[in-house]
C-alpha positions as CSV (number, residue, x, y, z in Angstrom):
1,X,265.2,174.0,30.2
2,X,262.3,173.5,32.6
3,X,262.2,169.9,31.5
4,X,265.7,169.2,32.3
5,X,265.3,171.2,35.6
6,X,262.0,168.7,36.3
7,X,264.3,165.9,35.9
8,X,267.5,166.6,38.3
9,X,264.9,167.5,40.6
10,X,263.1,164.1,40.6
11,X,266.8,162.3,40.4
12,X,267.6,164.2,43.5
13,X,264.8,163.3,45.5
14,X,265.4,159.6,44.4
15,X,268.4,160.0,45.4
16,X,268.1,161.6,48.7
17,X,265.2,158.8,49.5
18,X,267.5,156.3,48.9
19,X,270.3,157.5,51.5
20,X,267.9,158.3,53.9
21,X,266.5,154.8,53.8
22,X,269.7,153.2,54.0
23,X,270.9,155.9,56.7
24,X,267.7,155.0,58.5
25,X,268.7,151.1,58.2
26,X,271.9,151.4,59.4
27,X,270.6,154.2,62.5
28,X,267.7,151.2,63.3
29,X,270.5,148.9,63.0
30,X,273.2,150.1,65.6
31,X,270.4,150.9,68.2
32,X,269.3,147.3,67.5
33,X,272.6,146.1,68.5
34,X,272.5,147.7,71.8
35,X,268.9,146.8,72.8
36,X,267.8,143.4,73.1
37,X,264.0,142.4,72.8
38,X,263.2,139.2,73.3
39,X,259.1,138.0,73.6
40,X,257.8,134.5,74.0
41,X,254.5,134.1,72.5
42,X,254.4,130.7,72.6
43,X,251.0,129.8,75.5
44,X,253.1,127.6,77.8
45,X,256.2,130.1,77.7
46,X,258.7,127.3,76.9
47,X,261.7,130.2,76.3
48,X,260.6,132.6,79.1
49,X,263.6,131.6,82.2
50,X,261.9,132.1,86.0
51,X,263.3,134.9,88.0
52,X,265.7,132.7,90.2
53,X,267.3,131.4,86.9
54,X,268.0,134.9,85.9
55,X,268.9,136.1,89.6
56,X,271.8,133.3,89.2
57,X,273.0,133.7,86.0
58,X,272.8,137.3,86.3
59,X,275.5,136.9,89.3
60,X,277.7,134.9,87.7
61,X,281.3,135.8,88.6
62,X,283.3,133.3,85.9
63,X,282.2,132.1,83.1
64,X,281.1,128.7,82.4
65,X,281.8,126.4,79.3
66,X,279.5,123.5,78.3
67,X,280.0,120.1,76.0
68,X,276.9,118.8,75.0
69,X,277.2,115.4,73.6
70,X,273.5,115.0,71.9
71,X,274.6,115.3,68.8
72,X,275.8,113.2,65.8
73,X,273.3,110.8,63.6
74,X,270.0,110.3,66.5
75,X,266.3,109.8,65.8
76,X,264.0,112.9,65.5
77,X,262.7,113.0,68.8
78,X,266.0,113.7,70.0
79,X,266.9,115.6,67.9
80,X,263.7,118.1,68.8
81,X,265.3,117.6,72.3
82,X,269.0,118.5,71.4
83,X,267.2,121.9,69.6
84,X,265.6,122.7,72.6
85,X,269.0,122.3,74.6
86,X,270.1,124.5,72.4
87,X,267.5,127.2,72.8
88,X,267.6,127.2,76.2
89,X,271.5,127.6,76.3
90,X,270.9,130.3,74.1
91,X,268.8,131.9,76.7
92,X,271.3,131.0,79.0
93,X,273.8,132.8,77.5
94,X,272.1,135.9,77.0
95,X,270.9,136.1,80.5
96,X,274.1,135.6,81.8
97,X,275.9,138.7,79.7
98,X,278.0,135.8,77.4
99,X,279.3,134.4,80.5
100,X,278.3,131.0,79.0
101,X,279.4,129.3,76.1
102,X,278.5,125.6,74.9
103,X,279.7,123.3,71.9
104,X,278.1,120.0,70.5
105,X,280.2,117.1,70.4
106,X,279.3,113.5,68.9
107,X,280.5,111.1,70.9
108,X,280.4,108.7,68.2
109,X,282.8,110.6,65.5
110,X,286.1,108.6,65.9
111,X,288.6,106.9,63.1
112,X,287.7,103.4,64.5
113,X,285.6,101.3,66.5
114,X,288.4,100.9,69.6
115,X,288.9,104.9,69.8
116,X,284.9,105.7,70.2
117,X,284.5,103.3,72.6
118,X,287.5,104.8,74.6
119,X,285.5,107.8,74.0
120,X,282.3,106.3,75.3
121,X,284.3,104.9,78.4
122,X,285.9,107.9,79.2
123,X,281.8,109.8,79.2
124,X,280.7,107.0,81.3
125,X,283.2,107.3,83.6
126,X,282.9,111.4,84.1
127,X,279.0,110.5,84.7
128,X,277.0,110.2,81.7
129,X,274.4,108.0,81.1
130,X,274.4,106.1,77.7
131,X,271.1,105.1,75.6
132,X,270.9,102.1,73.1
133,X,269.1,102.1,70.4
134,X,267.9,100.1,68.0
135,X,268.5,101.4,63.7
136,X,267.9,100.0,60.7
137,X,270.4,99.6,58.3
138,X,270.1,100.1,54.1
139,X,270.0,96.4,53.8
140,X,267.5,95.4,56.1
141,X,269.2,94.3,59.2
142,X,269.7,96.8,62.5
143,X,272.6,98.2,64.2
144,X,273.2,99.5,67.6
145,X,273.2,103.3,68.3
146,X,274.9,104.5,71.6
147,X,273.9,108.3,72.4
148,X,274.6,110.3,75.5
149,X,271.8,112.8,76.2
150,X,273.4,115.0,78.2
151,X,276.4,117.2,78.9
152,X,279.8,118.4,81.0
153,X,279.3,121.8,82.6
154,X,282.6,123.3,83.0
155,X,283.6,125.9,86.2
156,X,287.1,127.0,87.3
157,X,288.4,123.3,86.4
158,X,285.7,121.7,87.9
159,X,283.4,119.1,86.0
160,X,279.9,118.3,86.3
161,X,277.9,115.8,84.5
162,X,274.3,116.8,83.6
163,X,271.9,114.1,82.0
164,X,268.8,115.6,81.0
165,X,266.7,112.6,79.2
166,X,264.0,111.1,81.3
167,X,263.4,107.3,81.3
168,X,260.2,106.6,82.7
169,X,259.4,103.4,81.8
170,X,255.5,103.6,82.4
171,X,255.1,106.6,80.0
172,X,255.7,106.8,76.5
173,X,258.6,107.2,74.4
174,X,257.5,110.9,73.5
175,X,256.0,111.8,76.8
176,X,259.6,110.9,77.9
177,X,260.7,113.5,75.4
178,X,258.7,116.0,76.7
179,X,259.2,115.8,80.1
180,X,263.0,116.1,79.4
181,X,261.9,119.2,78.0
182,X,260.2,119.9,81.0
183,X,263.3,119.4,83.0
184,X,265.9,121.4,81.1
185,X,266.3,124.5,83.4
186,X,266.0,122.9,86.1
187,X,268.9,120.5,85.7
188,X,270.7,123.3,84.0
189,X,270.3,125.7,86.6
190,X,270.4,123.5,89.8
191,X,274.2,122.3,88.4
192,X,275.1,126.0,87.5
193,X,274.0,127.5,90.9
194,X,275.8,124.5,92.8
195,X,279.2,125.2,90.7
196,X,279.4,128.9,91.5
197,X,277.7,129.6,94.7
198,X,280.2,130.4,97.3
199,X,278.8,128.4,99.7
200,X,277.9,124.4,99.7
201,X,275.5,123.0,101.9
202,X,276.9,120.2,104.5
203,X,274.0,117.4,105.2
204,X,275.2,114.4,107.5
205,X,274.2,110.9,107.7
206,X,273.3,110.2,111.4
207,X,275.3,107.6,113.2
208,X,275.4,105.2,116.6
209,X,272.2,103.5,116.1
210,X,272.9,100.5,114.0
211,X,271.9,102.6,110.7
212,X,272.6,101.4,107.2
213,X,276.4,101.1,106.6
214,X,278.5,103.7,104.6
215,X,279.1,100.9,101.9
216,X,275.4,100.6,101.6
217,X,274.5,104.3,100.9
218,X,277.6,105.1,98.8
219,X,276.3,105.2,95.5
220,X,273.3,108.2,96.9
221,X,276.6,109.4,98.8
222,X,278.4,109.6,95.5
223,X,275.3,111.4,93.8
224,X,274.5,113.8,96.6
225,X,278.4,115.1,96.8
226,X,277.6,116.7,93.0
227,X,275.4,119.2,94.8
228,X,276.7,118.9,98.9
229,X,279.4,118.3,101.3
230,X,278.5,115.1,103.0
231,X,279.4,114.3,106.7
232,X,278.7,110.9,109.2
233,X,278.9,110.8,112.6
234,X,277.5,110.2,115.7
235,X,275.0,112.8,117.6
236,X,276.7,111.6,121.1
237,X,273.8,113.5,123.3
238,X,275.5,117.4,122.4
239,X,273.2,120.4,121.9
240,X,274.3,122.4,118.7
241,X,277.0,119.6,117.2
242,X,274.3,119.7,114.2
243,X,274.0,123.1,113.6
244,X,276.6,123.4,111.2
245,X,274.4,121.0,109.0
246,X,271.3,122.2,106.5
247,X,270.0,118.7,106.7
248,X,270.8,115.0,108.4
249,X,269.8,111.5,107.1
250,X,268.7,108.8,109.7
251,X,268.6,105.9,107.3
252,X,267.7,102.7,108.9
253,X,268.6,102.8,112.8
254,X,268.2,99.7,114.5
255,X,268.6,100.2,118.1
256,X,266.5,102.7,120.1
257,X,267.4,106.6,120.2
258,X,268.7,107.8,123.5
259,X,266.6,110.6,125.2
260,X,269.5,113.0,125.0
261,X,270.0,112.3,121.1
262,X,266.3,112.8,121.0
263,X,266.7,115.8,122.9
264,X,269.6,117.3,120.2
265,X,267.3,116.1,117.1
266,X,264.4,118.0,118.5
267,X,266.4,121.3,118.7
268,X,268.3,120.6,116.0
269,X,264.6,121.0,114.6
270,X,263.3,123.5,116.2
271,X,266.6,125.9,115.1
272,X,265.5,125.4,111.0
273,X,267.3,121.9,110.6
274,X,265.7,119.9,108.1
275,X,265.6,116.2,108.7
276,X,265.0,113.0,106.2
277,X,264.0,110.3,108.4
278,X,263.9,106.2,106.8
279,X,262.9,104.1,109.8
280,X,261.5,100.4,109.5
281,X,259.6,99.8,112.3
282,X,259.4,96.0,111.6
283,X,263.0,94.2,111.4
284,X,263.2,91.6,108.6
285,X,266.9,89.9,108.2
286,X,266.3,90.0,104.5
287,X,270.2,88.2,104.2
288,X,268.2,85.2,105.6
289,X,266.3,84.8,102.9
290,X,269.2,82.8,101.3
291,X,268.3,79.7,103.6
292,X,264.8,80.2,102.4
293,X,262.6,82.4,104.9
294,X,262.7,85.0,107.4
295,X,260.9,86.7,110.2
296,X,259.8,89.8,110.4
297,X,259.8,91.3,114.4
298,X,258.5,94.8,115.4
299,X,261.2,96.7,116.7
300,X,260.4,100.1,118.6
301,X,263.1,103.0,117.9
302,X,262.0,105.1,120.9
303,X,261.1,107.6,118.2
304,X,257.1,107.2,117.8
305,X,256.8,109.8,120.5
306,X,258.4,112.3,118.8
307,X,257.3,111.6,115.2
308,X,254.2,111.4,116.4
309,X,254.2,115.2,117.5
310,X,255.6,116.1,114.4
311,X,252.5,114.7,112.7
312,X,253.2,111.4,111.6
313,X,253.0,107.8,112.7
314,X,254.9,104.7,111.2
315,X,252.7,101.3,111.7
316,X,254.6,98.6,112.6
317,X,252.9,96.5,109.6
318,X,254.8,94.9,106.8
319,X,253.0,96.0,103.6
320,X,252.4,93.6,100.1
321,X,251.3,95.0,96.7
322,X,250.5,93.4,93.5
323,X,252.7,95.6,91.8
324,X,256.0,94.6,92.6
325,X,259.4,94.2,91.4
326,X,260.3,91.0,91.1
327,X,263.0,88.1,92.7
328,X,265.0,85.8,91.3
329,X,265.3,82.4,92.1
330,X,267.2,79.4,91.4
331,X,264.8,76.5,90.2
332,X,265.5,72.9,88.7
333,X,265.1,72.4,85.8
334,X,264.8,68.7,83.6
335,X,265.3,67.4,87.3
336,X,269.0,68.0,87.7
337,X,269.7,71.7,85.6
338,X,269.4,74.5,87.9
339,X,268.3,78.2,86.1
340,X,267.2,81.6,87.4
341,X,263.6,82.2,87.1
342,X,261.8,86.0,87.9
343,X,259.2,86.3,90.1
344,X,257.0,88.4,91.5
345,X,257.4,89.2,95.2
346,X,254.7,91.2,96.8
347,X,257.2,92.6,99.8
348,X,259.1,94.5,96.8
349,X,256.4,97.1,95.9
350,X,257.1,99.8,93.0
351,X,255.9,102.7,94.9
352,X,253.8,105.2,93.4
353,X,255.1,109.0,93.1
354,X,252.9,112.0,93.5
355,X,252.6,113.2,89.9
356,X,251.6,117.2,91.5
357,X,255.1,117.9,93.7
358,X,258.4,119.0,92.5
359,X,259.8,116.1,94.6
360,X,258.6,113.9,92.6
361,X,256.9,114.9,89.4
362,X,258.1,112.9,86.2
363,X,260.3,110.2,88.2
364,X,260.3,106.6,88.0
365,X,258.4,104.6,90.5
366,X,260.4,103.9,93.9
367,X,261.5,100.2,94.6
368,X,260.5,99.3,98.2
369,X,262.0,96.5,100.7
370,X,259.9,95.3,103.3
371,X,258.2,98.9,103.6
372,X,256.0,100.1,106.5
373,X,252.9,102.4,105.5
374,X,252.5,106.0,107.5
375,X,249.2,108.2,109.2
376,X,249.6,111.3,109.4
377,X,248.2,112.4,113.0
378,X,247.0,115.6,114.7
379,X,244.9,118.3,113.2
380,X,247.6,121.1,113.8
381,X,246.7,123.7,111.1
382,X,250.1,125.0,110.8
383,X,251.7,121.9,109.8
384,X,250.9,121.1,106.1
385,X,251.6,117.5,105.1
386,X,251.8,115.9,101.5
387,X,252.2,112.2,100.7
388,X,254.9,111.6,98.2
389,X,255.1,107.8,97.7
390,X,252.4,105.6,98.7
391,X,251.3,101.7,97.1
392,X,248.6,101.2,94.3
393,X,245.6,100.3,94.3
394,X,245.8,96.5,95.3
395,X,247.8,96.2,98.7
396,X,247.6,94.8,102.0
397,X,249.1,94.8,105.3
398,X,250.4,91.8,107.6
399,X,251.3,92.4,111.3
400,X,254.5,91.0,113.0
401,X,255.3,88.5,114.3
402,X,255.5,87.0,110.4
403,X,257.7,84.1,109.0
404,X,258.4,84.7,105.3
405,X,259.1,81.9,103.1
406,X,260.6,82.1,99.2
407,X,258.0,79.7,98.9
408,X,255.6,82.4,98.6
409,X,257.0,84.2,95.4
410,X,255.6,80.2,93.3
411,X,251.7,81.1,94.4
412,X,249.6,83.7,92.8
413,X,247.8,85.8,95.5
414,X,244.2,86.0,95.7
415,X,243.4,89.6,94.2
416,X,240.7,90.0,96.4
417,X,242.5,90.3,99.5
418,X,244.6,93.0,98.5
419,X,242.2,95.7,98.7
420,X,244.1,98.4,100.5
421,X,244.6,100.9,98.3
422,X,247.5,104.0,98.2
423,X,249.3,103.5,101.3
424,X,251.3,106.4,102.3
425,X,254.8,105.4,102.3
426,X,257.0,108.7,102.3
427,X,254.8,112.2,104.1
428,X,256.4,116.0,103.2
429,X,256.0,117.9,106.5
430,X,255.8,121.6,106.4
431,X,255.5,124.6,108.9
432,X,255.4,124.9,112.3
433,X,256.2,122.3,114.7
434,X,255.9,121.5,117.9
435,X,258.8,120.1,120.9
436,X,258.6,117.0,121.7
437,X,260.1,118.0,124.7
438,X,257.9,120.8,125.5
439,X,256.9,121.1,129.2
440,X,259.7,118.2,129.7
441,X,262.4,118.3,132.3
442,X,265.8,118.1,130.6
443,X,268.0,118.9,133.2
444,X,269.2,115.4,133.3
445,X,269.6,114.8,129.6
446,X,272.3,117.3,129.5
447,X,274.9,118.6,131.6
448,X,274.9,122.3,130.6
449,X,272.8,123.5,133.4
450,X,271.6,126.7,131.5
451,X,270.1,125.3,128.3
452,X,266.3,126.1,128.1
453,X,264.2,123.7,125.4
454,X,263.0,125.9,122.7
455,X,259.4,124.9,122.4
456,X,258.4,125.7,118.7
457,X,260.1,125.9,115.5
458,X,260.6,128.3,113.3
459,X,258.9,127.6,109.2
460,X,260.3,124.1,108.8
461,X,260.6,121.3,106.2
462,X,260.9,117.4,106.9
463,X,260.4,114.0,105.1
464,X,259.5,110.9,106.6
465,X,259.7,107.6,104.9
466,X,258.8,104.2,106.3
467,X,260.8,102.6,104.5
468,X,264.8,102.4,105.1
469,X,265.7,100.4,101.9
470,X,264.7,102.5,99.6
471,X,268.6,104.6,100.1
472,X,270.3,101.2,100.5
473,X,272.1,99.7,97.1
474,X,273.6,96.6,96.4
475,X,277.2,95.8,97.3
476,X,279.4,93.2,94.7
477,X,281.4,91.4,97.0
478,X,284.8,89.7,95.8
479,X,287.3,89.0,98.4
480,X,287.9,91.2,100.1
481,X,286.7,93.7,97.7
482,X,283.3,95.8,97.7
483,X,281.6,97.5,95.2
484,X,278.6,99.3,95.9
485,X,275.9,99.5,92.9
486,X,274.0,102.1,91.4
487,X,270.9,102.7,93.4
488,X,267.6,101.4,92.4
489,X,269.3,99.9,89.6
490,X,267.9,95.9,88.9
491,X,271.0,93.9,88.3
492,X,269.0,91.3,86.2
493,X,266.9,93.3,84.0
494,X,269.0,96.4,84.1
495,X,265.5,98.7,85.1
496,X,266.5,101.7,86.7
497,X,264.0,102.7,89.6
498,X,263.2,106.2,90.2
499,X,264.9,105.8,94.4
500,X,268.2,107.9,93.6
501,X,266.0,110.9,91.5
502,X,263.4,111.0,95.0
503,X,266.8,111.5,97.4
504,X,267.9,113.6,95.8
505,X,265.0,115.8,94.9
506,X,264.4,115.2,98.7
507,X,267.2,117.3,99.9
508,X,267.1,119.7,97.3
509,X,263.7,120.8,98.2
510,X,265.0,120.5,101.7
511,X,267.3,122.8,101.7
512,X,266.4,125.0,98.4
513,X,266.2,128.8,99.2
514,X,265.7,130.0,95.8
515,X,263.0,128.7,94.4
516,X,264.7,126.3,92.0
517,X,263.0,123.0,92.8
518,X,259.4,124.8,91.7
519,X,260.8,124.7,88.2
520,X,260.3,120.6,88.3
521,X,256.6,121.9,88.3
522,X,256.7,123.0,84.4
523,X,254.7,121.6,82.2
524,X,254.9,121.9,78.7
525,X,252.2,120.9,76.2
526,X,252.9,117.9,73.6
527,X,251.4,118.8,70.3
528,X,251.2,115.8,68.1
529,X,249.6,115.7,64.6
530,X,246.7,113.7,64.2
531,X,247.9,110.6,62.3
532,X,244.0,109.9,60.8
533,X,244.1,113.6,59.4
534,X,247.0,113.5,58.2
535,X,246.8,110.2,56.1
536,X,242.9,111.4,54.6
537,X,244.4,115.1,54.2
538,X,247.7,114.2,53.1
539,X,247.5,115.4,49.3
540,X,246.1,118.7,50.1
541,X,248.4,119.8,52.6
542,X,251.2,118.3,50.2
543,X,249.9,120.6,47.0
544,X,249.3,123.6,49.7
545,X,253.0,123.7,50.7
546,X,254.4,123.1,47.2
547,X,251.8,125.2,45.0
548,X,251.2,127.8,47.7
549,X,254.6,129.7,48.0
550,X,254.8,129.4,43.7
551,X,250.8,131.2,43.6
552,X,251.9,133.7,46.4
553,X,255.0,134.9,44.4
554,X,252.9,135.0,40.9
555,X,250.1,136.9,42.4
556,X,252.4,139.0,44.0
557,X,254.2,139.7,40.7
558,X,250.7,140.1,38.9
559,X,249.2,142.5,41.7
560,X,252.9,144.7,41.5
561,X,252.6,145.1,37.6
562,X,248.6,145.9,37.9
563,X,249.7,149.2,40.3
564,X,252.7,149.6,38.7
565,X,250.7,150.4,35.1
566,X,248.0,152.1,37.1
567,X,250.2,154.8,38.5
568,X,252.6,155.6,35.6
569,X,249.8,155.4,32.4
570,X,247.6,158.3,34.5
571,X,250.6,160.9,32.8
């Protein structure tokens, strides 16, 4: 009897341990579902988002749907880089409350060969950039893959094309990959915070000085309208007719600013406006290049004065650099055949990006025209100044008056008279700065009689670049029809310069009050296996990952029955 007592006993304490482990499952379980921990213990915290991502996401007011096109048969670098979209949608999501929701499509998944490339057409055309690549087929010849890295964010009907691979030609193919890493939120959350803030920022192109025409900046016109409202007109000498505007654009003016345009500039300044200025201070007619040669003719703005407060000055030099795109030109060939031959030409330098700025960290390098270089001037501690583009290592300078002849692209330079080296081409300003009308009469500018010059400005951003070509693209000409091109695009070779990405980035950092442009400066680590390891340690590792799991589990097994016996032979 006290045996069979023993034994319900011992069956009901089983049995009680049994429901309260499952009732303790289930309990962790629901308060699990409730609570969300989340920890990145990875060094470079790749899956951590930075408080202004979260600050937007978490004021969301509709949601947002994504179509990401990374996706369908791609090489294994991309497809690490379409995981980490994923993970950082994922994140996304979660931070936003599941106010965003994303698919994968494959572009490439169609019945035939005439309804994916309608498919491919209709991506391009919404603002995604294709990639070719090259793939080997089973029997030994290659076939052409076409991937879009990137997607379509989708708000209240309104759709945004994001492309998030890098293509920096002068880094690797995986440091490419990385860097696209790099860039994720960023480009995620720079769309996103564009598509649902409640306000859009208006930036104007300046007007009435000869500047570059609209036709000529409609392709950067096109590009900044994803993220602005974009504006032209003329300043016409009125106080406060910028003021509406977070930033203005003086690309290229060729005739001499009027005091009382000046005057409004200056202001406009002085009140927070931030200003990109392009200016060539040397004229070159590149059109008349066609008949051969050119002249290059300094040509004062009536700007120096003011520029020069702000802490820069443009020399009136025309600058040449060994690395340079290239021209092409029409040679004979056999005596009568005529072809287009490349060749370098030393007044098209590839301008060199500052690798520490958000401006321009991780972009291609700039294609210049006929570029000026820039001093910076003053020793005003409250004006902080940064050089974003400047020339390599192996330039030079040539003053104006200069005739330049085609004939110059068929010699090779002497190396040793290019030894200039990093030319500032493009200067950050930032802090406080000075009138440049301060202690000025302006009575006579301006016909309200009670307008008082406000002499110092309040923390301020500008860019200057001395170089107005570098926002100017190419215009295909038919009749009387125009088409302007992509910007920094090489119609011959099809090389993309980085010129649209450092406009861009320009007025974003401009204007940004959240923070978001400081998320260009992540850096992630690339971890790469040693190859030479790997190939002496190859059969070790290979018997370590087959054998080891298969000895885990026996020893496991062995060390269970061991205990097992030990505890129940002691009765």
């Amino acid at each position: 009897m006290t045996k069979k007592t023993g034994d319900n006993n011992v069956r009901l304490r089983s049995w009680l341990q049994l429901l309260t482990g499952v009732g303790i499952i289930l309990l962790v379980s629901l308060v699990s579902s409730f609570l969300r921990f989340r920890y990145d213990l990875t060094e470079d915290k790749r899956f951590t988002l930075s408080a202004p991502t979260r600050h937007i996401l978490n004021h969301l007011k509709n949601d947002i749907f994504i179509q990401v096109y990374l996706d369908g048969d791609i090489p294994i670098p991309l497809k690490r880089l379409k995981r980490s979209v994923g993970e950082m949608l994922d994140e996304f999501r979660i931070a936003s409350g599941r106010k965003i929701d994303y698919e994968y499509i494959n572009p490439s998944k169609g019945k035939d060969a005439s309804q994916r490339e309608t498919q491919y057409q209709a991506l391009v055309n919404k603002g995604l950039m294709p990639i070719r690549l090259e793939a080997g087929d089973e029997e030994g010849g290659s076939t052409q893959k076409i991937i879009f890295p990137g997607m379509i964010v989708n708000y209240n009907g309104i759709e945004v094309p994001v492309n998030f691979l890098e293509n920096n030609q002068s880094v690797a193919y995986e440091q490419n990959i990385l860097h696209s890493e790099e860039g994720l939120e960023y480009k995620m959350i720079q769309t996103i915070a564009t598509l649902s803030s409640d306000t859009i920022n208006k930036v104007a192109f300046i007007e009435g000085q000869g500047e570059i025409p609209e036709i000529e900046t409609a392709d950067i016109t096109m590009n900044l309208a994803k993220f602005f409202t974009i504006d032209r007109g003329v300043i016409g000498g009125k106080p406060g007719v910028l003021d509406k505007y977070s930033a203005v654009i003086i690309a290229g003016p060729e005739k001499v600013f009027s005091e009382s345009d000046k005057l409004v500039l200056d202001q406009y300044i002085m009140n927070g406006g931030k200003v990109i200025w392009l200016v060539d201070e040397v004229a070159v007619n590149a059109d008349s290049l066609a008949f051969g040669e050119t002249v290059g003719l300094f040509r004062p703005l009536n700007i120096e004065d003011q520029l020069f407060r702000y802490g820069v000055r443009i020399n009136p030099v025309i600058v040449q650099d060994l690395e340079c795109a290239s021209i092409h030109l029409m040679v004979m060939s056999g005596g009568t055949r005529q072809q287009v031959v490349p060749a370098p030409w030393v007044y098209y330098p590839l301008l060199m990006p500052a690798e520490d700025h958000p401006i321009t960290r991780n972009i291609n390098r700039v294609e210049g025209e006929f570029v000026n270089y820039i001093d910076t001037v003053g020793l005003d501690p409250l004006i902080k100044k940064r050089i974003l583009l400047s020339t390599s290592d192996f330039s030079r300078v040539i003053s104006p008056p200069v005739v330049i002849s085609l004939k110059e692209a068929e010699m090779t330079p002497p190396e040793k008279d290019f030894n200039k080296s990093k030319l500032p081409v493009a200067v950050l300003l930032e802090g406080i700065f000075p009138s440049a009308f301060k202690n000025r009469m302006v009575n006579n500018l301006i016909d309200d009689k009670n307008f008082r010059v406000k002499t110092e400005s309040k923390a301020n951003r500008m860019i200057v670049v001395a170089d107005a070509d570098i926002i100017r693209n190419e215009v295909k000409r038919s009749g009387m029809n125009e088409t302007p091109l992509p910007l920094g695009k090489d119609k011959y070779t099809g090389q993309i310069y980085g010129n649209s990405d450092f406009l861009i980035n320009c007025l974003n950092w401009l204007v940004d009050k959240n923070g978001i442009m400081e998320l260009r400066s992540r850096e992630l680590k690339l971890r790469l296996l040693n190859m030479k390891i790997v190939k002496s340690q190859r059969f070790k590792w290979q018997m370590i990952n087959i054998a080891g799991p298969v000895l885990i589990v026996i020893l496991s097994g062995l060390l269970y029955s061991y205990f097992r016996r030990r505890k129940y032979t002691r009765f």
